[in-house]
C-alpha positions in Angstrom: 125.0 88.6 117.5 128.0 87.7 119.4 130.2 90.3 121.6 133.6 91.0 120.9 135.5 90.7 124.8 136.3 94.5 124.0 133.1 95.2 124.2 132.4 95.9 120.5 129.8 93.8 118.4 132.0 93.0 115.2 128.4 91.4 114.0 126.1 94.1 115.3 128.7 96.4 112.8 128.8 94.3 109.8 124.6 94.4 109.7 124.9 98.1 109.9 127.3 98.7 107.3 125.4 96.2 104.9 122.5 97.8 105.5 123.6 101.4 104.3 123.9 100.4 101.1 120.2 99.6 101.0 120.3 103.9 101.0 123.2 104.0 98.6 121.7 101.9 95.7 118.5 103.8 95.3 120.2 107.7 94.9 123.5 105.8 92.5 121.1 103.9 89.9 118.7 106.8 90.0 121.6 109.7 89.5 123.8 107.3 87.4 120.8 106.9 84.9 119.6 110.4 84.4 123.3 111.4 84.0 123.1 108.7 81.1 119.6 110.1 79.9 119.9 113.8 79.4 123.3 112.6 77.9 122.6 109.7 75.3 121.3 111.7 71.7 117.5 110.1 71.1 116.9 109.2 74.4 114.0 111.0 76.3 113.0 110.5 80.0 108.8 111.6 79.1 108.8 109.0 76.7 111.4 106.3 77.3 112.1 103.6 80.1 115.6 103.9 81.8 115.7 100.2 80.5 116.4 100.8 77.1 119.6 102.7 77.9 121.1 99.4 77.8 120.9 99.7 73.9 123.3 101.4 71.4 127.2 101.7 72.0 127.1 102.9 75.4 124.7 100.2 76.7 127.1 98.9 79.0 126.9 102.0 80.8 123.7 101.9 81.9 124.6 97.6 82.8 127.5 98.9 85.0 124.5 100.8 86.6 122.0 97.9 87.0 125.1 95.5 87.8 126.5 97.8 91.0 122.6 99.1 91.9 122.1 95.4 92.2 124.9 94.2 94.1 124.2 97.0 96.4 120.2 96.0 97.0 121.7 91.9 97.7 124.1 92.7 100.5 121.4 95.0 102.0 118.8 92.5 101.4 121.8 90.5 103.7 121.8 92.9 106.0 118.0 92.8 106.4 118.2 89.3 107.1 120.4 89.3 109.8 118.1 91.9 111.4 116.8 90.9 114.7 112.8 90.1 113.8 112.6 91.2 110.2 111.3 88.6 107.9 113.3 85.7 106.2 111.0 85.9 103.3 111.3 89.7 102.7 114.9 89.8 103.2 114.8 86.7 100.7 112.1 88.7 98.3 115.0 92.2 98.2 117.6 89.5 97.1 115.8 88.7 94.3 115.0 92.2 93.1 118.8 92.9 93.5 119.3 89.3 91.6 116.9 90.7 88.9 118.6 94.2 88.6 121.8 92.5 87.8 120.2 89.8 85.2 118.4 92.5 83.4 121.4 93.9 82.3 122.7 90.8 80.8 119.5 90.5 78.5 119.0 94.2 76.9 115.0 94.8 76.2 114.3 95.3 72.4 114.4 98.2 70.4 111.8 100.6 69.8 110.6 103.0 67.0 111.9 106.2 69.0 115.5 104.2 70.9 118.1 104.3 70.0 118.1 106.3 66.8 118.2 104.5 63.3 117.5 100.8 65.2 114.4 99.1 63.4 111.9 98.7 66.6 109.3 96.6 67.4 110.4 93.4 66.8 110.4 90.6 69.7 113.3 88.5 70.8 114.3 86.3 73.1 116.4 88.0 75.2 113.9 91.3 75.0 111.3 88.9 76.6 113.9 88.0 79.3 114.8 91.2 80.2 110.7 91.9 80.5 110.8 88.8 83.1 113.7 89.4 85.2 112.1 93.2 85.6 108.4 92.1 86.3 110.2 88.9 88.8 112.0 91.9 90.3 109.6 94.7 91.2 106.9 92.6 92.1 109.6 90.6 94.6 110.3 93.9 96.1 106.6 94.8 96.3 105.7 91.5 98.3 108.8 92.3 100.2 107.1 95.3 101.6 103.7 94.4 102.3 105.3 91.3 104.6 107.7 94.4 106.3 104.6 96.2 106.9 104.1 93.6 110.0 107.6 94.3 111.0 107.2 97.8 110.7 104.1 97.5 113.0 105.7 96.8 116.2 107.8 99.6 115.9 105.8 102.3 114.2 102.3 102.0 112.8 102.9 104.8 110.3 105.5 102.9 108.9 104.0 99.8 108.6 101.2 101.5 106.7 103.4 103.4 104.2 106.0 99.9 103.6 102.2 97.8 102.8 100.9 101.1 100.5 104.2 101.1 98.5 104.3 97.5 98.4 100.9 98.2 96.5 102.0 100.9 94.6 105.1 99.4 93.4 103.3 96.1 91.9 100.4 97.9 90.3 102.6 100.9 88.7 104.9 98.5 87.3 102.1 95.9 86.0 99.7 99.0 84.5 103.0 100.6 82.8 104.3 97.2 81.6 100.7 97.2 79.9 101.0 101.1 78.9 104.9 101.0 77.8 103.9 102.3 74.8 102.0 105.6 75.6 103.8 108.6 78.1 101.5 107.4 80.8 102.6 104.0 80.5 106.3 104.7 81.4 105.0 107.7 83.9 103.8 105.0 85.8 106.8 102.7 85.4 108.6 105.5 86.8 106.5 105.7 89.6 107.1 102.1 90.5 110.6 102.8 90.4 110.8 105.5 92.8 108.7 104.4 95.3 110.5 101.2 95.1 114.2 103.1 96.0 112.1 105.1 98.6 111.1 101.8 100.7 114.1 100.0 100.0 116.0 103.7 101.9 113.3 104.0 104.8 113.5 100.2 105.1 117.2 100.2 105.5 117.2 102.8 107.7 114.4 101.4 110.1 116.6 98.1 110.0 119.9 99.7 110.8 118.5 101.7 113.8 116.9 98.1 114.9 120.4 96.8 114.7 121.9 97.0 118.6 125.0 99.5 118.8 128.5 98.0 117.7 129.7 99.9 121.0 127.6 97.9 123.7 128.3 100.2 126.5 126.4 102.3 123.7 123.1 100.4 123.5 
């Protein structure tokens, strides 16, 4: 990253400031949603994915959620590739969850029996099956992303690099066993699961990156 003459590394800054939105996006889609749960008549968190939100007249809230969460997650997934030694792939891998995020509110997932009141679930559409691709292209992007950071995380902290590989696990298998369960409580327990762990990493990653990032101020570093 190249050095300003007054001493102050424009680059070094702009890497930091991408990177704190890598902690922003988790707490704004997660707050953002459950403000939109306990809110929308029908909906209910033990039984229903944050997903399906997206239905009914007020779906385009919970896009406006996905949309922003996911521009958020691609310019810190921008950040975390102009991080000195992190991983061109898993930089690459948060992009496309944050891609995903965004093109899963542009195909809405189907109905079901329970969401949103007086809509005739269970039938399959196109754009339902979309939505399911985009969302099991995105977590399991993110998932890879941090078992490859768990090498990166090694040469700085071994702890770390264990806990970015065991969510990169966690993240995949939650999201692929409640994909299979989406039906039962459990099912979207777990899918919960996957998407808090996934929000966790994508914070303690961008923080590990943005103290790897040399002070702005150089007489600082």
């Amino acid at each position: 990253m190249p050095q300003a003459a007054s001493g102050f590394d424009r680059g070094a800054a702009v890497t930091r400031s991408m990177l704190g939105w890598g902690v922003v996006a988790g707490p704004f889609y997660l707050v953002f949603g459950l403000v939109l749960a306990v809110t929308r008549p029908g909906f209910s968190v033990a039984r229903d994915a944050l997903s399906l939100l997206l239905l009914g007249d007020l779906g385009w809230l919970q896009g406006l959620n996905l949309v922003l969460s996911g521009l958020m997650t691609v310019v810190a997934a921008i950040g975390l590739f102009r991080t000195p030694g992190w991983s061109r792939t898993a930089a690459a891998l948060v992009g496309v969850y944050g891609a995903c995020l965004v093109l899963s509110a542009v195909f809405p997932p189907d109905a079901t029996e329970n969401f949103p009141p007086g809509a005739a679930g269970g039938e399959f559409t196109a754009q339902g099956m979309l939505h399911l691709v985009f969302g099991g292209l995105g977590f399991v992007s993110l998932g890879i992303a941090a078992i490859i950071a768990g090498s990166w995380m090694l040469r700085r902290r071994p702890s770390g690099a264990l806990w970015s590989r065991l969510a990169g696990v966690v993240i995949i298998v939650a999201f692929v066993a409640g994909g299979m369960l989406s039906a039962s409580p459990s099912g979207v327990a777990l899918i919960w699961v996957a998407v808090l762990v996934n929000w966790v990493w994508l914070a303690t990653i961008a923080i590990a990156a943005y103290r790897a990032v040399p002070h702005p101020v150089v007489a600082r570093r």
